[in-house]
Structure formats: C-alpha cells, structure tokens
C-alpha positions in Angstrom: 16.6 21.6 -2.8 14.5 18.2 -4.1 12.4 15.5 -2.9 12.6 12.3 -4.5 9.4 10.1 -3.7 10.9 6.3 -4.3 8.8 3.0 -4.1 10.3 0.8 -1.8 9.6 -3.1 -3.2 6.3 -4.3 -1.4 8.0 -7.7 -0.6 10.6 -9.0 -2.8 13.7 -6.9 -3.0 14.5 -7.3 -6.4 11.6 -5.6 -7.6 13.4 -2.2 -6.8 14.3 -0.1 -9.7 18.3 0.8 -10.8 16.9 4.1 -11.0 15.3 4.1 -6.9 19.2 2.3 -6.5 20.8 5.2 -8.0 18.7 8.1 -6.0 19.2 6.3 -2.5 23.1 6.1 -3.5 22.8 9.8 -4.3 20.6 11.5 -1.6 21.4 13.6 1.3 18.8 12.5 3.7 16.3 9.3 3.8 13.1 10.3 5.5 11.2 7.0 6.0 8.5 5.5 8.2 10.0 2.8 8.8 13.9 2.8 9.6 14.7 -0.6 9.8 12.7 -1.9 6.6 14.8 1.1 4.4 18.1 -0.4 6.3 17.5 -3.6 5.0 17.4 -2.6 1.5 20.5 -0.3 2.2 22.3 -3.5 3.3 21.3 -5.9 0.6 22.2 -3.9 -1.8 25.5 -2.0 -0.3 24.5 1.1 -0.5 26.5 3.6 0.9 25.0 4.7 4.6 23.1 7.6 4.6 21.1 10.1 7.3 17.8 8.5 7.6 14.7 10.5 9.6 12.1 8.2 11.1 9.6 10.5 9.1 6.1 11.0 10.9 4.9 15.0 9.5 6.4 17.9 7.9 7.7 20.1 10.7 8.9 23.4 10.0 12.6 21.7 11.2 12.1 18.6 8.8 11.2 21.3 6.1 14.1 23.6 6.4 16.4 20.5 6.5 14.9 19.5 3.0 15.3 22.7 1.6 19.0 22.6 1.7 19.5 19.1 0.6 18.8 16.5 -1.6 16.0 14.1 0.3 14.6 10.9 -0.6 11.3 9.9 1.0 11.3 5.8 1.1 7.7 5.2 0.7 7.6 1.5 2.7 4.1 0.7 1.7 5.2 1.1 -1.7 3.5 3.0 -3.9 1.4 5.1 -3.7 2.3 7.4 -0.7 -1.2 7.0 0.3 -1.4 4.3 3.3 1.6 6.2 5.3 2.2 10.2 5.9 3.5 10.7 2.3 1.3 12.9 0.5 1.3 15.2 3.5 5.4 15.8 3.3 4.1 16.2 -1.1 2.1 19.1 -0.9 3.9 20.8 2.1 6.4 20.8 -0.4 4.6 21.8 -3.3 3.2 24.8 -1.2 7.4 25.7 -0.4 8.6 25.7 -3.9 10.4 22.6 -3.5 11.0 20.7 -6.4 9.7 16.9 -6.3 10.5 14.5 -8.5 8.8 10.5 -8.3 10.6 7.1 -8.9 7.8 4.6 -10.0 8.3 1.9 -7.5 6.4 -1.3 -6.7 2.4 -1.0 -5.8 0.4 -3.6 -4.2 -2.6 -1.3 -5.6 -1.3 -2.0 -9.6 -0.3 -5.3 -8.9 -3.3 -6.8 -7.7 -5.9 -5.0 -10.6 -3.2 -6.5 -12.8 -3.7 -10.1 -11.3 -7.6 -10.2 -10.4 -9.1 -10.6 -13.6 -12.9 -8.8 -12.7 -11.8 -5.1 -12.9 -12.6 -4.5 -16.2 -12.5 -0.5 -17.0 -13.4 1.5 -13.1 -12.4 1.0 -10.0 -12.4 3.1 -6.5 -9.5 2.2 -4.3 -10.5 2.8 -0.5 -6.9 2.0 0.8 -7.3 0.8 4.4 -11.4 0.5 5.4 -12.4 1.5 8.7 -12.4 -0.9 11.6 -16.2 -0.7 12.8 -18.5 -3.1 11.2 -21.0 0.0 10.3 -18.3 2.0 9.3 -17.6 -0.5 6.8 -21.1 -1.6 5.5 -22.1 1.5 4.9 -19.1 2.1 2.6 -20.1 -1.3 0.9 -23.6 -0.3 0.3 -22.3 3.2 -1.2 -20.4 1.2 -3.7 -22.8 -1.4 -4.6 -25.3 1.1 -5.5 -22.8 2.9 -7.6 -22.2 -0.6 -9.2 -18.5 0.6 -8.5 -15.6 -2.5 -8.2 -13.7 -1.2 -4.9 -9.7 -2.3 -4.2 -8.7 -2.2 -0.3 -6.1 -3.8 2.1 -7.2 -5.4 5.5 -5.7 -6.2 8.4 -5.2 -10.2 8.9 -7.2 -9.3 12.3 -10.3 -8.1 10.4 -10.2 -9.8 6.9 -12.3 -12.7 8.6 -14.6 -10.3 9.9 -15.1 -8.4 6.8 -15.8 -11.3 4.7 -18.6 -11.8 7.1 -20.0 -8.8 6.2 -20.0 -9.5 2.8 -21.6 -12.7 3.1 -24.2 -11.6 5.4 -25.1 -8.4 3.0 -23.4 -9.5 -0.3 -23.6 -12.9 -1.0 -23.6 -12.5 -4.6 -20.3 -10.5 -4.9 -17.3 -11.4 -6.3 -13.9 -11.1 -4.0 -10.3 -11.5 -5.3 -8.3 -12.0 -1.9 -4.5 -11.5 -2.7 -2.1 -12.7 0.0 1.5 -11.7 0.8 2.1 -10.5 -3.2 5.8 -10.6 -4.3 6.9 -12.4 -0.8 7.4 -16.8 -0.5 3.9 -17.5 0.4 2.2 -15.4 -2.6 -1.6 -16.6 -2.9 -4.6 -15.7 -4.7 -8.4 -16.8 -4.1 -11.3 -15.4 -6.3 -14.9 -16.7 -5.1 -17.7 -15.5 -3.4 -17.5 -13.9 0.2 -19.3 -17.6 1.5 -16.5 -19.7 -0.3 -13.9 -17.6 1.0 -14.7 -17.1 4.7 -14.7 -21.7 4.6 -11.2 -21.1 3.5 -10.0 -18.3 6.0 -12.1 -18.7 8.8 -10.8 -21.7 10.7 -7.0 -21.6 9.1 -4.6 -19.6 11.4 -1.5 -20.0 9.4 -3.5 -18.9 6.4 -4.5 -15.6 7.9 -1.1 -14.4 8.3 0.6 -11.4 5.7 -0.8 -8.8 4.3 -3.8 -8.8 2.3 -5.2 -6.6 -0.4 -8.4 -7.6 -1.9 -11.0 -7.0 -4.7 -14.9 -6.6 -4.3 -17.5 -6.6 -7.2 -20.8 -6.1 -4.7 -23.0 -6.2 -7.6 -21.8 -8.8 -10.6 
C-alpha cells in the first residue's frame, strides 16, 4: 500500500522526470483531476495504459482501493498539490498509515521566484486570490503592511481587474506578470501595476494562458 505524489509538467512535456516516467509505468491506479491532460502524457510517452480515477476527495471506497495497491496521484497543476484536492487525499493518508512517497515534478510556484528577479529572501504564496475586489484588497493591504513580496496565479478573466486594484491602491508596487511558462507563448513583464494594465488591458490575444504573478506592494 503507497501513494506516489508525481508532478505532472506545467506546460511542456519534456520537463517530466525519468523518475515520474518510471512510477506512472509502475503504478496500479492513476488518480487524477484531470483525465485527459494525464492521457496525454500517457500517450506521448507510450506508457503502458493504466486505471485512472477522475480523483475529486478521499472516499472511504477511493481509500480502501489505495490501500491494496500501488497509486500514483498525477498532480496536473504541477507541483505543489495545493491549487487542486491533493493535500486532502496526503493527510487522509497520513492519518491511515499509508505510506507516501513524492516525485519532485515541475512548479509554476519555483519557476517563476526563479525568473522574477525582486524576491530576494521571503515570500508568502497566496495560490489562487479570491474573486471579490474586497476580498482581494484587503489581502493586499495585509501584505503591504507586512512589507511581505506575495506569489499568486489569476484567472485571464480577472488579471485585468486585479491590476486595477493595484494601480488604484498600489501604484508604487512592483509586479512580475509571467505568462503561459514552459508552453510556445512564454512571456514575462516586470513594471508597475499602471505600466502593465496599458499592456493587458486592451490586448485580447495577450490575455490568454495562464498567469502567475509577483507583487512587491511596498518597494
């Protein structure tokens, strides 16, 4: 009885690990979020078909199933198993005895600190912010009094709108906007939130992919 937690690539498939190869070859079971993302990495690399779960939450039927085999939880988002129901299917696990075991797989969270060039020691990473425009400032002023850099990933839908916050409240900040990391149309921007929103707000093709960014509210 094992879990194996395995980064799926963020983007570009090549960015898997022989090891994450070797475990998907090996399990049992896939659990995943999201079936047909995990088939596609099944297919371009042959690997031999396996039972894969569209995994939601750790039902006492999921949980006995896991306990008699080797599983491998794709993690789609890549890593961490923060943005989709991983940690929950972690520490039902942990409470059950089972033994887990991680392969390091690709992050969008490691890859952008590594890219931004304004994080220089801290950071708090928010993962997805809330959609509400006083959901969100409030969380903005929290951090900017901490004088804390925060990492988060928007929505395309909303990044527009949360640059106008930051504009409005914090024109001084610092943003590092990373677009579509790993994938053909891989961009960065690093201004302030006025500089960016001229660049975003009136492009539509621009605004498409998935975005992780970088705030420093108070430089």
């Amino acid at each position: 009885m094992s879990l194996f937690i395995v980064g799926a690539p963020i983007g570009n498939l090549k960015d898997i690990s022989l090891r994450a190869l070797e475990t998907l070859k090996e399990a049992d079971l896939i659990l995943t979020e999201n079936p047909r993302q995990s088939l596609k990495i099944f297919s371009h690399f042959n690997l031999p078909r396996k039972r894969i779960i569209r995994y939601r939450r750790p039902t006492e039927e999921l949980m006995d199933i896991i306990y008699k085999q080797k599983a491998a939880l794709l993690v789609n988002s890549g890593t961490p198993a923060i943005s989709d129901p991983g940690k929950d299917l972690a520490l039902e696990c942990h409470k059950r005895g089972i033994e887990i075991r991680v392969i390091p797989g690709p992050s969008a969270l490691a890859s952008i600190i590594s890219v931004c060039g304004i994080i220089e020691k801290e950071f708090h990473f928010l993962g997805f912010l809330p959609k509400k425009k006083g959901d969100k400032l409030k969380i903005f002023n929290e951090y900017f009094q901490k004088e804390e850099t925060i990492v988060f990933y928007e929505s395309p839908y909303r990044l527009v709108k949360t640059l106008e916050i930051l504009k409005e409240n914090f024109p001084q900040s610092r943003v590092f906007i990373a677009k579509e990391m790993t994938k053909i149309f891989e961009n960065y921007f690093l201004d302030s939130p006025e500089e960016l929103l001229k660049k975003f707000a009136d492009d539509k093709k621009l605004l498409r992919g998935e975005f992780s960014l970088v705030a420093k509210l108070k430089p």
